[in-house]
C-alpha positions as CSV (number, residue, x, y, z in Angstrom):
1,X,155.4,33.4,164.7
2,X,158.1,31.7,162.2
3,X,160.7,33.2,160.2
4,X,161.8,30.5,157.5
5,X,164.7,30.7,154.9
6,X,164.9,27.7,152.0
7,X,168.2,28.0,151.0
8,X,170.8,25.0,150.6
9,X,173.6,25.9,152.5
10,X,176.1,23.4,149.5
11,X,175.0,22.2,146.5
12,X,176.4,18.8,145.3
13,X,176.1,17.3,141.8
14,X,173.7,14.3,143.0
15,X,171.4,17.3,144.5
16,X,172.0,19.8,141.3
17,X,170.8,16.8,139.0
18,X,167.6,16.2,141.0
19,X,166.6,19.1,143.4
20,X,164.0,21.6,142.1
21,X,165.0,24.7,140.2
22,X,164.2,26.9,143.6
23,X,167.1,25.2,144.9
24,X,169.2,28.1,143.6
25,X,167.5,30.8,145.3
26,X,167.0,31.9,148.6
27,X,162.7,32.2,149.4
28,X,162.5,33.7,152.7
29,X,159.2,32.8,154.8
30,X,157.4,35.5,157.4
31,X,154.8,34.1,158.9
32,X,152.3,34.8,162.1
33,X,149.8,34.6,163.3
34,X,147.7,35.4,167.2
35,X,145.2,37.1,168.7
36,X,145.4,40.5,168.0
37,X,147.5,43.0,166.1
38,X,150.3,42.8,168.1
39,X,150.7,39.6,167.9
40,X,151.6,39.6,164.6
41,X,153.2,42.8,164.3
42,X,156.9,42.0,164.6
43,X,156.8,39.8,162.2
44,X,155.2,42.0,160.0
45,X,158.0,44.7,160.3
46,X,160.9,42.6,159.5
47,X,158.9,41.5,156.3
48,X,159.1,45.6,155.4
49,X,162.6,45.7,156.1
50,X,163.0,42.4,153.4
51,X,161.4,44.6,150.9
52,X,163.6,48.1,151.8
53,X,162.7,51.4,153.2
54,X,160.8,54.0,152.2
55,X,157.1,53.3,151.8
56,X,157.0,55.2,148.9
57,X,153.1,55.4,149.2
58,X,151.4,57.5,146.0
59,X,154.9,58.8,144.3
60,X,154.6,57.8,140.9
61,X,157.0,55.5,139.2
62,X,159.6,54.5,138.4
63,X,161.3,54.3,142.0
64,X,164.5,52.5,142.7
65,X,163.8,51.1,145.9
66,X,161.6,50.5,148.6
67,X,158.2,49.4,149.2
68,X,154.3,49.9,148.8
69,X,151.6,48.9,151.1
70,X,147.9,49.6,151.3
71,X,145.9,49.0,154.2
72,X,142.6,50.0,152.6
73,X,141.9,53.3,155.3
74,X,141.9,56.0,153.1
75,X,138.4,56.0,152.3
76,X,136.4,58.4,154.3
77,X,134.1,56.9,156.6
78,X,131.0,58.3,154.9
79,X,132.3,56.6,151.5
80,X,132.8,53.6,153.3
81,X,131.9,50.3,152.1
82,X,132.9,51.3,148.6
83,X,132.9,49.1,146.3
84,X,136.6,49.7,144.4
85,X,137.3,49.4,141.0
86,X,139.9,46.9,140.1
87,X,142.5,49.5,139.3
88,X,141.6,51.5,142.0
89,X,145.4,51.6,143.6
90,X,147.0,52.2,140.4
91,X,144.9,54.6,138.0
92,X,143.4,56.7,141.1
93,X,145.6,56.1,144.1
94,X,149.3,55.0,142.7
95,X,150.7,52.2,144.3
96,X,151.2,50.1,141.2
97,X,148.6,47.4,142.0
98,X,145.9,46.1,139.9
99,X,143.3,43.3,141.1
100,X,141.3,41.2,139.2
101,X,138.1,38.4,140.1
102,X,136.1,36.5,138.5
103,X,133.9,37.2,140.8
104,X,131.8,40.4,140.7
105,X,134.0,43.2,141.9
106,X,135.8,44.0,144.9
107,X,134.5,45.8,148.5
108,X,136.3,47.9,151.3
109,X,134.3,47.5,154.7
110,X,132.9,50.1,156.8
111,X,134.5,51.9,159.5
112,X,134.5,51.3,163.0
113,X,133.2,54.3,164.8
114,X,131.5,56.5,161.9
115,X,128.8,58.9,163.4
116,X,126.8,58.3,160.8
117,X,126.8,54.6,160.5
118,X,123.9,52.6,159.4
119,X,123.2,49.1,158.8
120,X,124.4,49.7,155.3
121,X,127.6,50.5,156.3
122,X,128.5,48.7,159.4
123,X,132.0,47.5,159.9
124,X,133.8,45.0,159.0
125,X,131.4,43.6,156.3
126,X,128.4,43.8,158.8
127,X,127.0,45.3,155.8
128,X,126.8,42.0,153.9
129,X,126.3,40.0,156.6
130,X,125.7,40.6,160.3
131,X,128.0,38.1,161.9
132,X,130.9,39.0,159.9
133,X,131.9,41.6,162.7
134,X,131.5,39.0,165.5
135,X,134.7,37.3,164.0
136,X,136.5,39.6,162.0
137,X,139.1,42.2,163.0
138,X,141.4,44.5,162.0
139,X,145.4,45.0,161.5
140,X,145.5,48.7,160.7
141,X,141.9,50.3,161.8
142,X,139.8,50.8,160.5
143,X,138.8,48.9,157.3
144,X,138.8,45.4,155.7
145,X,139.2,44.2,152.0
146,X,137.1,41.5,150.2
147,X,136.4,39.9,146.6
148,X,132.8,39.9,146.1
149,X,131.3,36.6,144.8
150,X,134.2,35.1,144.9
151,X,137.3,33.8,147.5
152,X,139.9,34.1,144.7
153,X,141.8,37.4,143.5
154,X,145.0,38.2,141.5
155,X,147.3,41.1,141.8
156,X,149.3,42.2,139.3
157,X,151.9,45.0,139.2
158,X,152.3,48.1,137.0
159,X,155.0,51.1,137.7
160,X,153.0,53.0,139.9
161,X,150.7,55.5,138.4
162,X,151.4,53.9,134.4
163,X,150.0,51.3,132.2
164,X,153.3,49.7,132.2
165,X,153.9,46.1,133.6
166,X,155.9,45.2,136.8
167,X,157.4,42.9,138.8
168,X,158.1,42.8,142.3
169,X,160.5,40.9,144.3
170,X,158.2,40.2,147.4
171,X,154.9,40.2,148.2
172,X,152.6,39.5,151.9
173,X,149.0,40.3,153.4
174,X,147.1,39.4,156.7
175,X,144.0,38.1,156.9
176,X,141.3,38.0,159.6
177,X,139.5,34.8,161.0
178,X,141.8,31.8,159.2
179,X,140.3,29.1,160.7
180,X,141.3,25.9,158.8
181,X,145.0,25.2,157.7
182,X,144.8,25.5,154.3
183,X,142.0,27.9,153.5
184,X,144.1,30.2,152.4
185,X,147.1,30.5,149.8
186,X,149.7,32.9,148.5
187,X,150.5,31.8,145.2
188,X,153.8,33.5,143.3
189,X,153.7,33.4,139.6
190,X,156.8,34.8,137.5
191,X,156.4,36.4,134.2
192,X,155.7,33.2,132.0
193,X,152.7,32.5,134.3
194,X,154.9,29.9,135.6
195,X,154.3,29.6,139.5
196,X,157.5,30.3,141.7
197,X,156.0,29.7,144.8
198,X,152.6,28.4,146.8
199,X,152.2,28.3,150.5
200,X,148.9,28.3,153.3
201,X,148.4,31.1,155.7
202,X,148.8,29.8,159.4
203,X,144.9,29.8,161.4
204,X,143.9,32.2,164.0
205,X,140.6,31.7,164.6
206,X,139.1,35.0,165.0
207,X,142.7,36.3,165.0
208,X,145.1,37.6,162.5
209,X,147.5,35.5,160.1
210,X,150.0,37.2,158.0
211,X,152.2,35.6,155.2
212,X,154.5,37.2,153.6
213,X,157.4,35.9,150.7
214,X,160.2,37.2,149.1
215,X,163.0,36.2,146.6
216,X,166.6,37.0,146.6
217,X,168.1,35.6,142.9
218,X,166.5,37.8,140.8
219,X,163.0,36.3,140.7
220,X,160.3,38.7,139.3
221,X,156.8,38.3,140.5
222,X,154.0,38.9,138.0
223,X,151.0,37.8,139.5
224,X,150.3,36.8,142.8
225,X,147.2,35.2,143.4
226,X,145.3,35.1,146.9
227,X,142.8,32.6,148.1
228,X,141.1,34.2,150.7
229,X,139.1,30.7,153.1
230,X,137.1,28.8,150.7
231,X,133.9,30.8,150.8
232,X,133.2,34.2,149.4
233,X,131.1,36.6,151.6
234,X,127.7,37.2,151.3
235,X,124.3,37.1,153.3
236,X,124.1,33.3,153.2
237,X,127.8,32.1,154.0
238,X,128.3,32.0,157.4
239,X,131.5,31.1,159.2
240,X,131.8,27.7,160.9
241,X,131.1,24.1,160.1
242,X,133.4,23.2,157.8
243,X,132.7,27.0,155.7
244,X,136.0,29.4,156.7
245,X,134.9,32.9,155.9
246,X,138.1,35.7,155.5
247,X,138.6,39.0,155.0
248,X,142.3,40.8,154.1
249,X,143.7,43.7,155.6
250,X,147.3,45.2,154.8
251,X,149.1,44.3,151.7
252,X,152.9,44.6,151.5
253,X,155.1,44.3,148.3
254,X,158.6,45.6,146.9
255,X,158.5,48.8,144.9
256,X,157.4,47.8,141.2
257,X,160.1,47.5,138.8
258,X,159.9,47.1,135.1
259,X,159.9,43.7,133.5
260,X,163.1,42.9,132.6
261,X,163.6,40.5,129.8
262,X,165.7,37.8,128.5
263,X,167.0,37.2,132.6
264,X,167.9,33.4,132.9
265,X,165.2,31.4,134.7
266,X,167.1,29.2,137.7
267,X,166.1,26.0,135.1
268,X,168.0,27.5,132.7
269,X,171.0,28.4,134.8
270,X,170.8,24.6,136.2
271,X,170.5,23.0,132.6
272,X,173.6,25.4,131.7
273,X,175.6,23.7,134.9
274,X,174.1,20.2,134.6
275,X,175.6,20.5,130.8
276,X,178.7,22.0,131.5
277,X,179.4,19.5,134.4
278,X,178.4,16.1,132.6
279,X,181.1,16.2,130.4
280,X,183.5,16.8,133.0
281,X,183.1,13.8,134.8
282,X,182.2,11.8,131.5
283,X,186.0,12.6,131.0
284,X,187.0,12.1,134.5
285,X,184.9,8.4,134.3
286,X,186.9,7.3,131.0
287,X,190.3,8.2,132.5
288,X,190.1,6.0,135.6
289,X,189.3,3.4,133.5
290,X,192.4,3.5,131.5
């Protein structure tokens, strides 16, 4: 399990002139990934305690603080696999999360465990395919999350419970049965679409993986979009041979916060320094040369 901080500890002109604009803020990396639950599960509480206490869970917005997470159990067994509506965690349940595919719609698994389960509602997506519980697991029991037709999702944030946009300041997941090394992404995308951040989930074959990011400077997440293995499920995919096959579990992110505008982007804060300073030693150049 890692714990990574990009930060430069001094920044000198040479490295203002050419490092990248993220250079300027601190992106702090939580990563893991194991066996089992607990092997990941340190890791995943000190990523909560980056976004703040309390799980505000369904209060409606706005909140000043804290966090959100959905780990996808709330579904009764019976109900379970239910295919969710996109807005699912925001118009019905608020959490402030909206998800969209191009695929054809979204899927929570079956429940380990239900008395009345069938081979319709089998866990952990047994129900689209019958290997899938042979190498999927869970974080939180007792259900999974999945696109459907497709390995790609977005996320985007709304103040819980509204039809008003967000932005949050972090943002992580697990996944279940990473096998190749870059499979699977977090991508980070601000509020003019511009992308902040991009990083592959560690491999646990069979196992769990969790990544999670956050930003200190004042960087507001939009969008994040997740590339779950680079395979959707279904009755013909099956994992192995070059084909990784994943499923999510828990999502974590900061409390959603309205979209504040007109904040300096880091470019513009280094373009401001980078101007300010260039005359300075313009001046300083022509004066030891007198």
């Amino acid at each position: 399990m890692f714990t990574k901080i990009y930060q430069p500890a001094t920044i000198a002109l040479a490295t203002l002139l050419l490092a990248p604009t993220s250079s300027l803020a601190a992106t702090l990396v939580r990563e893991a990934a194991g066996l089992n639950a607990a092997s990941i599960q340190n890791v995943v509480d000190q990523f909560r305690a980056d976004l703040g206490n309390p799980n505000n869970r369904n209060a409606i917005g706005p909140i000043a603080g804290g966090r959100r997470e959905i780990n996808w159990d709330g579904a009764p067994g019976p109900a379970a696999p239910f295919n969710m509506p996109g807005d699912f965690f925001n118009a019905t349940v608020p959490r402030g999360a909206v998800f969209t595919t191009s695929g054809s719609g979204f899927q929570i698994s079956g429940a380990d465990g239900n008395p009345n389960q069938t081979t319709a509602n089998i866990e952990e997506f047994g129900n689209i395919n019958p290997t899938y519980p042979d190498i999927f697991q869970t974080f939180s029991p007792e259900k999974l999350f999945t696109a459907l037709g497709s390995n790609v999702l977005d996320v985007s944030f709304f103040i819980p419970g509204t039809n008003t946009p967000a932005t949050v300041s972090g943002f992580g997941a697990v996944f279940t049965d990473v096998d190749l090394p870059d499979s699977t992404k977090l991508e980070y995308f601000d509020i003019n679409n511009k992308l902040l951040f991009s990083r592959s989930v560690l491999p646990a074959d069979n196992g769990l993986s969790f990544l999670g990011v956050s930003f200190d400077a004042g960087e507001q997440i939009s969008r994040v979009r997740i590339t779950s293995g680079n395979a959707p499920l279904s009755a013909d995919t099956f994992d192995g041979n070059g084909i990784d096959v994943v499923a999510m579990d828990d999502f974590f992110y900061s409390e959603p916060q309205a979209v504040v505008q007109g904040v300096p982007e880091p470019s513009s804060i280094l373009g401001l320094l980078v101007g300010g300073l260039l005359p300075l030693f313009g001046f300083a150049k022509r004066n030891r040369q007198r």
